[in-house]
PAFIPA-776157 format. One record per residue (C-alpha): residue in three letters; x, y, z. Coordinates in steps of 0.25 Angstrom, whole numbers, plus 2048, in hexadecimal, padded with zeros to 3 digits. Layout:
ALAXYZ ...
END
This chain:
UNK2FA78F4F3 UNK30878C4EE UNK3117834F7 UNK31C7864FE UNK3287834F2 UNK31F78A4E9 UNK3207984F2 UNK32E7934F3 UNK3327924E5 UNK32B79D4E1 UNK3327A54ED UNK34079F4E8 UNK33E7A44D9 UNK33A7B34DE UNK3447B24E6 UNK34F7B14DC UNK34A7BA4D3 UNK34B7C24DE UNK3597C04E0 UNK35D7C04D2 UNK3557CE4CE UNK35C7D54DA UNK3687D24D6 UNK3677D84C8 UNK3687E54C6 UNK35C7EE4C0 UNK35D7ED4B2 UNK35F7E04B1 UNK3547DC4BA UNK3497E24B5 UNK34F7DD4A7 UNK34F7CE4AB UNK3417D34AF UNK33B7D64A5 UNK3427C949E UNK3397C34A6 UNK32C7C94A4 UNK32E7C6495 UNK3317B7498 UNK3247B74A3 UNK31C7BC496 UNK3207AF48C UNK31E7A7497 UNK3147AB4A0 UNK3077A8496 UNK2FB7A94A0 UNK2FF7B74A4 UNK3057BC495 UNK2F57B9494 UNK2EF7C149E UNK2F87CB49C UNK2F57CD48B UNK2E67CB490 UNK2E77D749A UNK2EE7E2490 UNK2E57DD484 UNK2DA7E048F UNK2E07EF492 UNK2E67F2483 UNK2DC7ED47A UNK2E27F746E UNK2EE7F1470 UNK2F17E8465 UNK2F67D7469 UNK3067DA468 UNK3047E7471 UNK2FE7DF47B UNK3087D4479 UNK3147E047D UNK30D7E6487 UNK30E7D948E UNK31C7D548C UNK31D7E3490 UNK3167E149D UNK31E7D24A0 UNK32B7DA49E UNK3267E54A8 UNK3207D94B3 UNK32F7D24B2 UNK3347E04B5 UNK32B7E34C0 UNK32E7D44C6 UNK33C7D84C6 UNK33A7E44CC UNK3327DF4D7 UNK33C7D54DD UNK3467E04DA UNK3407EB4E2 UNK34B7EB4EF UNK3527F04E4 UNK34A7FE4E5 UNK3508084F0 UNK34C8154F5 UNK35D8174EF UNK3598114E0 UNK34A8144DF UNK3498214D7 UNK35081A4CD UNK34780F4CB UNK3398164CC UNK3368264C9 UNK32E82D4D4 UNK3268394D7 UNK31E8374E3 UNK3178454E1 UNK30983F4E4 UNK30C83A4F2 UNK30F8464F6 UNK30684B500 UNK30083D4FF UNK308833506 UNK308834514 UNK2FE83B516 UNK2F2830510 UNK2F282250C UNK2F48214FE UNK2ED8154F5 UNK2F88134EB UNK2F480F4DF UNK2FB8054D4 UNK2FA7FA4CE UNK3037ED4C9 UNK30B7F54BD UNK3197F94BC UNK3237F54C9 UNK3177F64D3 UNK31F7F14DD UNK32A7FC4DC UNK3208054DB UNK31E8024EA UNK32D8024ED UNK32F80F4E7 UNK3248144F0 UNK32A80D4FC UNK3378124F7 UNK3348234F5 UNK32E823504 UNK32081F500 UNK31D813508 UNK31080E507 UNK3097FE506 UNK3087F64FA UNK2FA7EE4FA UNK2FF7DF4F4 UNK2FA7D04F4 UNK3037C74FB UNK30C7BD4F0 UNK3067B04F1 UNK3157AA4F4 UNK3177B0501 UNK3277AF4FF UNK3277B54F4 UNK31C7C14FA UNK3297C3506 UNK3327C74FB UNK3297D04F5 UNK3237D8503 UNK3337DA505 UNK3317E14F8 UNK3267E94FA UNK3297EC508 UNK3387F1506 UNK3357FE504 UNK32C801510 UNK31F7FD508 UNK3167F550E UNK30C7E9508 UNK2FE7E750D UNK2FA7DA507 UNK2EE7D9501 UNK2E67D050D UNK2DB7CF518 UNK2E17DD51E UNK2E57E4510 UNK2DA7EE512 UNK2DE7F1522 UNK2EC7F4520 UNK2EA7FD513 UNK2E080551A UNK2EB807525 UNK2F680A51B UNK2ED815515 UNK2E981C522 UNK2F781B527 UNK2F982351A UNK302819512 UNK301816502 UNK2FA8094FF UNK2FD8034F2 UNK2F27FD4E8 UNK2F27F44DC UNK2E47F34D7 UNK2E77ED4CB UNK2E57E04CC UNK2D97D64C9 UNK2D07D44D5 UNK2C57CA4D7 UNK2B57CD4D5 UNK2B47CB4E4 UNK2BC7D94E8 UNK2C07DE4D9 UNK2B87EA4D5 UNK2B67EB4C3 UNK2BC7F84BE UNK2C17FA4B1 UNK2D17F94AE UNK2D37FB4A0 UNK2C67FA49B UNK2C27EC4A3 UNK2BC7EA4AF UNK2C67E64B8 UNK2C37E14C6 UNK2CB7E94D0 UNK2D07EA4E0 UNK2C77F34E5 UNK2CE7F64F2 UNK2D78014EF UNK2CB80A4E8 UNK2C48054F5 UNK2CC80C4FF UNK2CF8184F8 UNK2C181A4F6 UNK2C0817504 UNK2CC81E50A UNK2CD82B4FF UNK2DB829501 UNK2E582E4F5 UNK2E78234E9 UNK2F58264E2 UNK2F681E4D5 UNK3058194D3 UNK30C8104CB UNK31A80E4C5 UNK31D80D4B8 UNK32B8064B1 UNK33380F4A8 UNK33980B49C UNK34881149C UNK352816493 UNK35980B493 UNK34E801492 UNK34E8004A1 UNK3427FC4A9 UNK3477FF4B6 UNK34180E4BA UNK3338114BD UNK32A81C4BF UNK32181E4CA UNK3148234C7 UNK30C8294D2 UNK2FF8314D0 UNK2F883B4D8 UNK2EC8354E2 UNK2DF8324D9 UNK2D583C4D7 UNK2CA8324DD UNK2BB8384DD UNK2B68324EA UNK2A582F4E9 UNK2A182D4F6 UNK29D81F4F0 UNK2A98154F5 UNK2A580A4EB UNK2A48154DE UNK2B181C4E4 UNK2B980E4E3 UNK2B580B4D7 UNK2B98184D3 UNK2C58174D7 UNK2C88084D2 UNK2C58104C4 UNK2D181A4C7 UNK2D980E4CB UNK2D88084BF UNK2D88124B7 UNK2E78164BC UNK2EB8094BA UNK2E78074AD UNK2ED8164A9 UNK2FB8124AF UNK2FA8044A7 UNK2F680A499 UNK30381449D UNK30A80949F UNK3047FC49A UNK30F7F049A UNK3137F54AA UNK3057EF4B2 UNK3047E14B7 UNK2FC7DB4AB UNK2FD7CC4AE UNK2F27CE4B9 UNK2E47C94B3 UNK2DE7D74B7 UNK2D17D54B1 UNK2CF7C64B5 UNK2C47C94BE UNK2B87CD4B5 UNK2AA7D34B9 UNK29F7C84BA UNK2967CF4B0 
END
């Protein structure tokens, strides 16, 4: 555990960077941003490494210097997703639409009436992805693990919360108050994408390798049948070689073929959540959060 002027420095610096990227305007934020996830990539070795590990892993006909620019590519992209996230007061029901294009078709009829389990994943602006929800009237609860610098997690709960989203950390009662969320027919949003340990994790392939996942979303759709809607937001490029707008991508509910069985129907349904991860990755491939050891945890055999 980090002491006290550790949490406090570390504050101090977040802090100012907040300050300063506020004050800038769009452009040059993001910009500055992505200055800075170039620099992170020269100077940040240990992670450079994991990250060239991880697309060798997932493009293996990709040749050395494609890999080498996907990831300066996917440093820029994080240095814009940074500034993006300590900027997102910036984003009002007034400016929204020009930020992020929407078409919310697939809620309709949906939201409301049922709990939704939203699924995404770390890639693209993930957490204006929840704003914008928050923003176009669907509210819904954002499933997280608490920052280890408890200063630092205040500023980002006033983040997430600003737009009348809600957090459910991921603790002791995690599984209670999503539960309540769902039959108080609210979206719960899930990132399943990230290495889990042996002890809870599940194998299941992600771009041709076992990768150990978090069971509990495929647990309680298997459990609760309620409607799974993928969604994830994408970064466009613009005219002007802006990075600014985004498009929201939201599917309709999977088709999930229910057994009877609850341990062969999450297992098939962690299958389709990997599966449309990884489709939206390969569409995409410099935008999902690569510097994560996905695949640390490895099968005993």
């Amino acid at each position: 555990m980090k002491n006290k002027i550790s949490l406090y420095s570390e504050f101090i610096l977040v802090y100012l960077f907040y300050l300063f990227f506020n004050a800038l305007p769009s452009g040059p934020a993001l910009k500055i941003g992505r200055l800075l996830g170039k620099a992170f990539y020269g100077l940040d070795k240990r992670h450079r490494k994991y990250t060239l590990n991880n697309l060798a892993l997932a493009f293996p006909e990709k040749s050395k210097e494609e890999i080498k620019g996907l990831c300066v590519s996917f440093y820029e992209n994080l240095g814009m997703v940074f500034t993006e996230i300590i900027r997102l007061d910036k984003y009002n029901s007034k400016n929204i639409d020009y930020f992020v294009e929407t078409d919310f078709t697939p809620l309709e009829g949906v939201y409301g009436k049922s709990g939704i389990l939203l699924l995404t994943a770390h890639f693209g602006s993930w957490e204006l992805l929840a704003k914008t929800f928050g923003l176009k009237g669907y509210k819904g609860n954002v499933l997280a693990r608490p920052l280890d610098n408890p200063f630092v997690e205040k500023i980002l709960y006033k983040l997430r919360t600003a737009s009348g989203n809600k957090v459910i950390y991921n603790r002791e009662h995690a599984v209670k108050n999503i539960i309540s969320a769902l039959h108080g027919n609210e979206i719960v949003g899930f990132l399943p994408d990230e290495n889990a340990s042996r002890r809870i994790g599940v194998f299941v392939d992600f771009f041709g390798v076992k990768a150990c996942t978090m069971p509990g979303m495929a647990n309680i759709a298997a459990k609760t049948k309620l409607p799974v809607i993928p969604a994830f937001i994408v970064r466009l490029k613009g005219e002007k070689g802006g990075y600014a707008k985004h498009k929201l991508i939201i599917e309709p509910p999977l088709d999930i073929k229910y057994t009877g069985n609850r341990q062969t129907d999450t297992m098939n349904i962690l299958k389709m959540f990997n599966e449309k991860i990884e489709d939206i990755i390969k569409r995409y491939p410099e935008q999902w959060f690569w510097i994560h050891n996905r695949w640390k945890t490895r099968p005993e055999e």
